[in-house]
N, C-alpha and C positions, 0 to 999 in steps of 0.2 A: 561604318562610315558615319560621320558624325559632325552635320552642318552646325553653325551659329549663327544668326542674324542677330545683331542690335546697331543699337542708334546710338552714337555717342557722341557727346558733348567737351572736345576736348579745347582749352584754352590757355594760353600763358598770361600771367597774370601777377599782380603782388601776391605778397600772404592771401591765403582764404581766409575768409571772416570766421569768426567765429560761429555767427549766427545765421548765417549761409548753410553751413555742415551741417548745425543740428535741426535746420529745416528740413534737407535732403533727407539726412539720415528718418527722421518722420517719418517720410513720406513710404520711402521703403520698405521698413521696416510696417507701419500699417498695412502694405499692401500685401507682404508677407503672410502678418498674423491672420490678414480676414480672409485669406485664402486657407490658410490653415486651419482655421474654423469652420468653411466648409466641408473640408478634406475629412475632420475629424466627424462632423456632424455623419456623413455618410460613410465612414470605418463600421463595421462589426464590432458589435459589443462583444468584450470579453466576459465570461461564463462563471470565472472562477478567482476567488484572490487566496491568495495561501498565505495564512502566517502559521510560521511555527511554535509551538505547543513548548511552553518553558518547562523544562524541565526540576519534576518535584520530589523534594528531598526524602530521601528513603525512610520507610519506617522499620522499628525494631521488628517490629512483627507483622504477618500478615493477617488478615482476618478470613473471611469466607468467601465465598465464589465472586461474587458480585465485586468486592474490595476490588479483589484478584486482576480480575479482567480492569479495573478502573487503573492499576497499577503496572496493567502488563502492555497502556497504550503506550508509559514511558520507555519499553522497552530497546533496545539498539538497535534493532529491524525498523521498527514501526516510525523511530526517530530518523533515519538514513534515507526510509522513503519519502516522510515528509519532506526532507532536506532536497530530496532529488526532483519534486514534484514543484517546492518551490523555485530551483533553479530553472525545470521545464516552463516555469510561468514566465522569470526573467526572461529569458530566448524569446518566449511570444509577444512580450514587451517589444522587446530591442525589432524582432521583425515587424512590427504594426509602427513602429516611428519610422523604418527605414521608409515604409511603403507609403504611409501615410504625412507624416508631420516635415514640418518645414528645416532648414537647416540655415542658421546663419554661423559663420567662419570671420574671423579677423585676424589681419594679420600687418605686422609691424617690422622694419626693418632699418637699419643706418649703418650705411657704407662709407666709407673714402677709398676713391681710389686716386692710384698715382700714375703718371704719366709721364712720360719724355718726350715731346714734339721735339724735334730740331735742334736739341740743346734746351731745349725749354722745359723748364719741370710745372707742370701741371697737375695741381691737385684738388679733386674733385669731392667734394663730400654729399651722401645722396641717405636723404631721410623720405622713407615711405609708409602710407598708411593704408591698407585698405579695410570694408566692410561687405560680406557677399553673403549674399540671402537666394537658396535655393528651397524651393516648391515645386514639390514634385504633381504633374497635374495626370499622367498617364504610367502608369507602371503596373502592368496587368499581372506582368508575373512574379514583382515581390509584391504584390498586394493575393494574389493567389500561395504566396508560398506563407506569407504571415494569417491568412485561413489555415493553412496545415499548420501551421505552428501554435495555432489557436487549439484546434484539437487533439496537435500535440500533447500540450498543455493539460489539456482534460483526459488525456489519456494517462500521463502520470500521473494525477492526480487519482484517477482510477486503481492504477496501479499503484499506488500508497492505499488505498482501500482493501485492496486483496490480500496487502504486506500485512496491513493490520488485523485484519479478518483471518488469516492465515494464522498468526500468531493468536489469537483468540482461540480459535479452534482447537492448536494445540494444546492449548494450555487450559480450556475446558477439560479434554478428551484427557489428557494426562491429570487432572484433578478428579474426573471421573474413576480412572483407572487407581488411580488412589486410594479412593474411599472403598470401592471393589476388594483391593487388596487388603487393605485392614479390619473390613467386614468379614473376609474371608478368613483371616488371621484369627479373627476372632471368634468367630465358629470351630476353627479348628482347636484352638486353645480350650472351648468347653469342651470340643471332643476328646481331648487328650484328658483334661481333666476327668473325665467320665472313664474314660480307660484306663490311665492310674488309679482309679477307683476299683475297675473289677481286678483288675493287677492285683490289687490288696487281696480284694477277697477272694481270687483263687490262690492265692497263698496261702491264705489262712484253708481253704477247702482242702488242700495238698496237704498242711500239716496234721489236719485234723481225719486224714484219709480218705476225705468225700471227693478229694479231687485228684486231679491228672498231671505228671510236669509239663503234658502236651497242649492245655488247657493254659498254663503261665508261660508257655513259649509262644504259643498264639498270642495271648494279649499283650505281651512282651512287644513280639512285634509290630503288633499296631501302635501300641506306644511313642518305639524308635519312630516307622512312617508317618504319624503326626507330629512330631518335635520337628521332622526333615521338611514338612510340608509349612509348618509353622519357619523356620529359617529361611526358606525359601520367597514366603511371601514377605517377611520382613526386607530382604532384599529386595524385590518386586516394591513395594513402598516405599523404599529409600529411593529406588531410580526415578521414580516419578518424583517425589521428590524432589532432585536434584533439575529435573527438567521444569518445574513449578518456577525454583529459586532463579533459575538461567533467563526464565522468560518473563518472571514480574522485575528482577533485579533486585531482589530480597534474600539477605543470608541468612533470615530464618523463618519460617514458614508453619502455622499453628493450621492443622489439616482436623477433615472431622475424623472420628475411631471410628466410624463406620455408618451404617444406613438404620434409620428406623425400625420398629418391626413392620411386617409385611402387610399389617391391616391396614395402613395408610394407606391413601389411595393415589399413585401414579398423575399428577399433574398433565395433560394436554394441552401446551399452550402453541400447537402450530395450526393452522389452518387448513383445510381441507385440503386432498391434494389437486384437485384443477384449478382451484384457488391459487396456490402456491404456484404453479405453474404457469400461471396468468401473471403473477409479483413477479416471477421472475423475469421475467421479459422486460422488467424498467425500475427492477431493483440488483439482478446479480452482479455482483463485480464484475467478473468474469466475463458477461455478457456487453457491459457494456464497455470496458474499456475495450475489444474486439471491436466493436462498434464506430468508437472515437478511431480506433488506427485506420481502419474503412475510411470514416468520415476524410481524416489526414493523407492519408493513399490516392484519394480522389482529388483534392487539391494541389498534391505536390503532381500529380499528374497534369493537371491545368496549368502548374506555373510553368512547368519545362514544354509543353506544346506554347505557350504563350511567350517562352526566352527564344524558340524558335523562329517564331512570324511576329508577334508582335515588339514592337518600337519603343522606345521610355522618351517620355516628352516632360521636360521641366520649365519650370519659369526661372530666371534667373535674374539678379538685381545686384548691379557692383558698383561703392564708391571709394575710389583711391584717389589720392593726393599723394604729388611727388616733389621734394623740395632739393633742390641744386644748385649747391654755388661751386662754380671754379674760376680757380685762382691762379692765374701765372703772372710772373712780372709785377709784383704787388696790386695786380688788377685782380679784381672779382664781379663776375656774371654769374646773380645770384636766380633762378627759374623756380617757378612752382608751378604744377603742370595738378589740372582737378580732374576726376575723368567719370564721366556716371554712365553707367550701361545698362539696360532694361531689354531682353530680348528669351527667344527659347532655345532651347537645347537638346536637341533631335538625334538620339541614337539608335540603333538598327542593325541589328546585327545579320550580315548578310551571306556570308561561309566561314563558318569555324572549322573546316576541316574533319566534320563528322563528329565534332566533341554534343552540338547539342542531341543529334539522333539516337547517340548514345543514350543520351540522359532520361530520351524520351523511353526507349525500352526499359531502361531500368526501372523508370517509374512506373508503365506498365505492369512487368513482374513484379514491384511492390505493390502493390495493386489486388493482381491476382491473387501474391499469398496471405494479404490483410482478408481478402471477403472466406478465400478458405479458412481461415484462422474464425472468422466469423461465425461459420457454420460449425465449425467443429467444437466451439464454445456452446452455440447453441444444442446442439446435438448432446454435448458431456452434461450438460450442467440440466439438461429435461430426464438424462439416463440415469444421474447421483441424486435427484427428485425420489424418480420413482423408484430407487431403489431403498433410499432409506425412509421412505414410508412402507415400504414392505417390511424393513427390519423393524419400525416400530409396532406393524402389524403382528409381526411375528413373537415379538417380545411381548404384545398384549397377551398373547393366547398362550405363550410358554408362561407368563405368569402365572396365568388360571389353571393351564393344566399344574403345573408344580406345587399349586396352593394344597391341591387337592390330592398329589403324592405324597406330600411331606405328613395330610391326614390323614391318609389310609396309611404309611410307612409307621407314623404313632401309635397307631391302633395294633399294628402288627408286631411293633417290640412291645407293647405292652403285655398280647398274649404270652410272645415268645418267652419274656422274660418271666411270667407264670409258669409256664411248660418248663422252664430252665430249671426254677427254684423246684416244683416236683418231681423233677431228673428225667422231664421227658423228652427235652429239646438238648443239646451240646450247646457248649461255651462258644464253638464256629458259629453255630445259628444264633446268637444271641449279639455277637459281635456283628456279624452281617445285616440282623436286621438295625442295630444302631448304624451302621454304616449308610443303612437307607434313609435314614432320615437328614440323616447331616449331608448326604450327594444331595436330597432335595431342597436341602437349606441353600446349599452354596450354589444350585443351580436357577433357585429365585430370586440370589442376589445376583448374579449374571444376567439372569434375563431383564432384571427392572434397571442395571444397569445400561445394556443393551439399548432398552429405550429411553432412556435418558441421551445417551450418546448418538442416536437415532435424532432426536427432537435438536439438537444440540448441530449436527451436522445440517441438520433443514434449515434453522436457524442463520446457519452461516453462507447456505447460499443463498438464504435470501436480505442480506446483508444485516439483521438484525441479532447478531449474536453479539449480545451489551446486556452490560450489568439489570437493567431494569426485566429484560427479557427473563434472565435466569433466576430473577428474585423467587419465582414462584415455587423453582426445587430446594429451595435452601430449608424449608420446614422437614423434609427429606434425612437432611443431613444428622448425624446424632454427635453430640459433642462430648455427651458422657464419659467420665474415664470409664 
């Protein structure tokens, strides 16, 4: 139902003046804007302004980790989410004006009409102008829904934070897995080297009769399974790779050969873990865009209990001028009609036929599944904490132990291959104990990998996975051919 009261000032008259109108029109219009200024002064500040990230021109090549990630913000994800997070901002615009700011409308019009009295032709011609200024002074529930749209707002923008931190993460983890595989490659490549070498020399033992053909089919085979293990990871490298080039938008990509030697010592640049679990709580993505939808759930709940009970009350302010002459009989009665209106506008909505009760549950069960989503965030993101400080943990202590396999495995080819040369050991024993060392080489590049990818993962939920963070493992990295 939907009353109007105003007062109006209607009169017939010559022309209006000129300077008549643009008095009225003043007065209006001031009484508009200073209401609008308070309207505005008591809105909710918004939190967030989004501009989008221009897009920068590819280079021929990429450089190291740090580059990498500075290159993989321009990626396609990371730019769609921004693009998405600043349209969430427009909508929270567009709903803080509807709830909030003032509205003036004008509107212009000229008519003739024609007419037949009696035999008489009458023609009328009607020029109209009007100016109307609405102020909204009560509107509970599009000023409660432009609150959720506010944290809308921050919620996609959250949600472009995850998009980018998500692509970070990959494309650490896949550059991780990189240098793994080429360290790995490269280990193997000296192993194979090292076994084409005894190749040689039990052939020459074979022809010389000190040796065995079972003796050059053993090393034979190890051979062949190092060449397969070498093609293997060469593959393994290329896919990473290709997942590098997709996520920086680089078509060609200059990666390290592999990882230092093992005496370097393991950079820790995360924080303790109760520490870290304290950050997280007002830095993880994850965490808080759950939070912002909460925040929003609760709002859109208050707007649709408040389209139910309460009322929208504006001010309204109209001036039109109506100008008419008609004409029959070579006569003309020429009218100009001013008309100014100042009054409120009371609506209330009182049975919609169950459309709002509806609304109201809906938003309840939105509601409901935003605080579960809430806790399930919270929950995941305390559980992938402490898990990947266990793997970092774990990868400390596999380092140390393997340091010290790969020295005793040293120690043990070195007899072995003594015993060999005196004919006391097999060409098997001699071959198994180089096999032990090179499983302990390639198992200490796994592990120090491991904790890299550990450190790297904590990083990311606690939203600090960027170039400055990861500068510390690039000394890590070996460039050398």
């Amino acid at each position: 139902m939907t009353r109007f009261c105003r007062l109006v000032d209607t009169h017939t008259s010559l022309p209006l003046q000129t300077g008549r109108w643009l008095r009225l029109f003043a007065v209006v219009t001031g009484y508009a804007l200073s209401t609008a200024a308070g309207a505005q002064a008591a809105a909710p500040g918004l939190r967030w302004s989004t501009t989008l990230s221009p897009t920068v021109p590819r280079a021929a090549q990429a450089g190291d980790w740090p580059e990498l990630l500075t290159l993989a913000r321009q990626a396609a994800g990371s730019r769609a989410a921004d693009a998405g997070a600043a349209a969430a901002q427009a909508l929270s615009d567009q709903a803080r004006a509807t709830a909030w700011m003032p509205r003036v409308d004008a509107a212009a019009s000229m008519l003739r009409t024609r007419q037949t009295v009696n035999d008489v032709n009458v023609s009328t011609p009607t020029r109209a102008a009007s100016l109307t200024a609405t102020v909204p002074l009560w509107r509970a529930a599009d000023r409660a829904s432009a609150r959720a749209q506010a944290e809308q707002a921050e919620q996609a923008q959250w949600q472009a934070r995850i998009t980018r931190g998500t692509v970070a993460q990959d494309l650490s983890l896949a550059y991780l897995n990189a240098v793994e595989a080429a360290e790995q490659r490269r280990l193997t490549q000296a192993q194979q080297s090292l076994l084409e070498e005894q190749l040689r020399i039990n052939d020459r033992r074979l022809q010389a009769g000190a040796g065995t053909v079972l003796d050059v089919l053993e090393t034979r085979t190890r051979v062949d399974q190092s060449r397969a293990a070498v093609q293997d990871l060469s593959t393994r490298l290329a896919s990473q790779r290709l997942v590098i080039e997709r996520l920086t938008g680089q078509p060609a990509v200059q990666l390290p050969t592999g990882l230092k030697p093992a005496n370097t010592p393991l950079p820790e640049i995360v924080p303790p873990l109760e520490e870290a679990l304290a950050q997280a709580a007002s830095r993880n993505p994850q965490r808080l865009e759950t939070d912002a939808q909460a925040r929003a759930a609760t709002e859109i709940a208050s707007a649709r209990q408040a389209e139910r009970w309460q009322p929208t009350v504006d001010a309204v302010a109209t001036l039109e001028h109506n100008r008419q002459v008609q004409q029959f009989n070579g006569l003309s009665d020429e009218q100009n009609v001013s008309s100014r209106t100042l009054g409120l506008q009371l609506n209330w909505p009182l049975f919609t036929g169950g459309q709002h009760g509806g609304r109201v549950r809906e938003a309840a069960a939105l509601l409901m599944q935003a605080q579960a989503r809430q806790d399930e965030a919270q929950a995941q993101v305390e559980a992938s904490l402490r898990d990947a400080y266990q793997t970092l943990a774990q990868a400390h202590a596999v380092i140390a132990v393997q340091q010290e396999v790969e020295s005793s495995a040293s120690a043990t080819f070195d007899a072995v291959r003594k015993a060999f040369v005196a004919g006391m050991r097999t060409n098997l024993d001699l071959l198994n104990a180089q096999q032990q060392i090179y499983t302990a080489r390639q198992s200490l590049v796994t592990a120090r990998i491991n904790g890299l990818a550990a450190q790297v993962n904590i990083l990311a939920l606690l939203d600090q996975l960027d170039a400055a963070h990861v500068a510390p493992f690039v000394p890590l990295m070996d460039d050398s051919p």
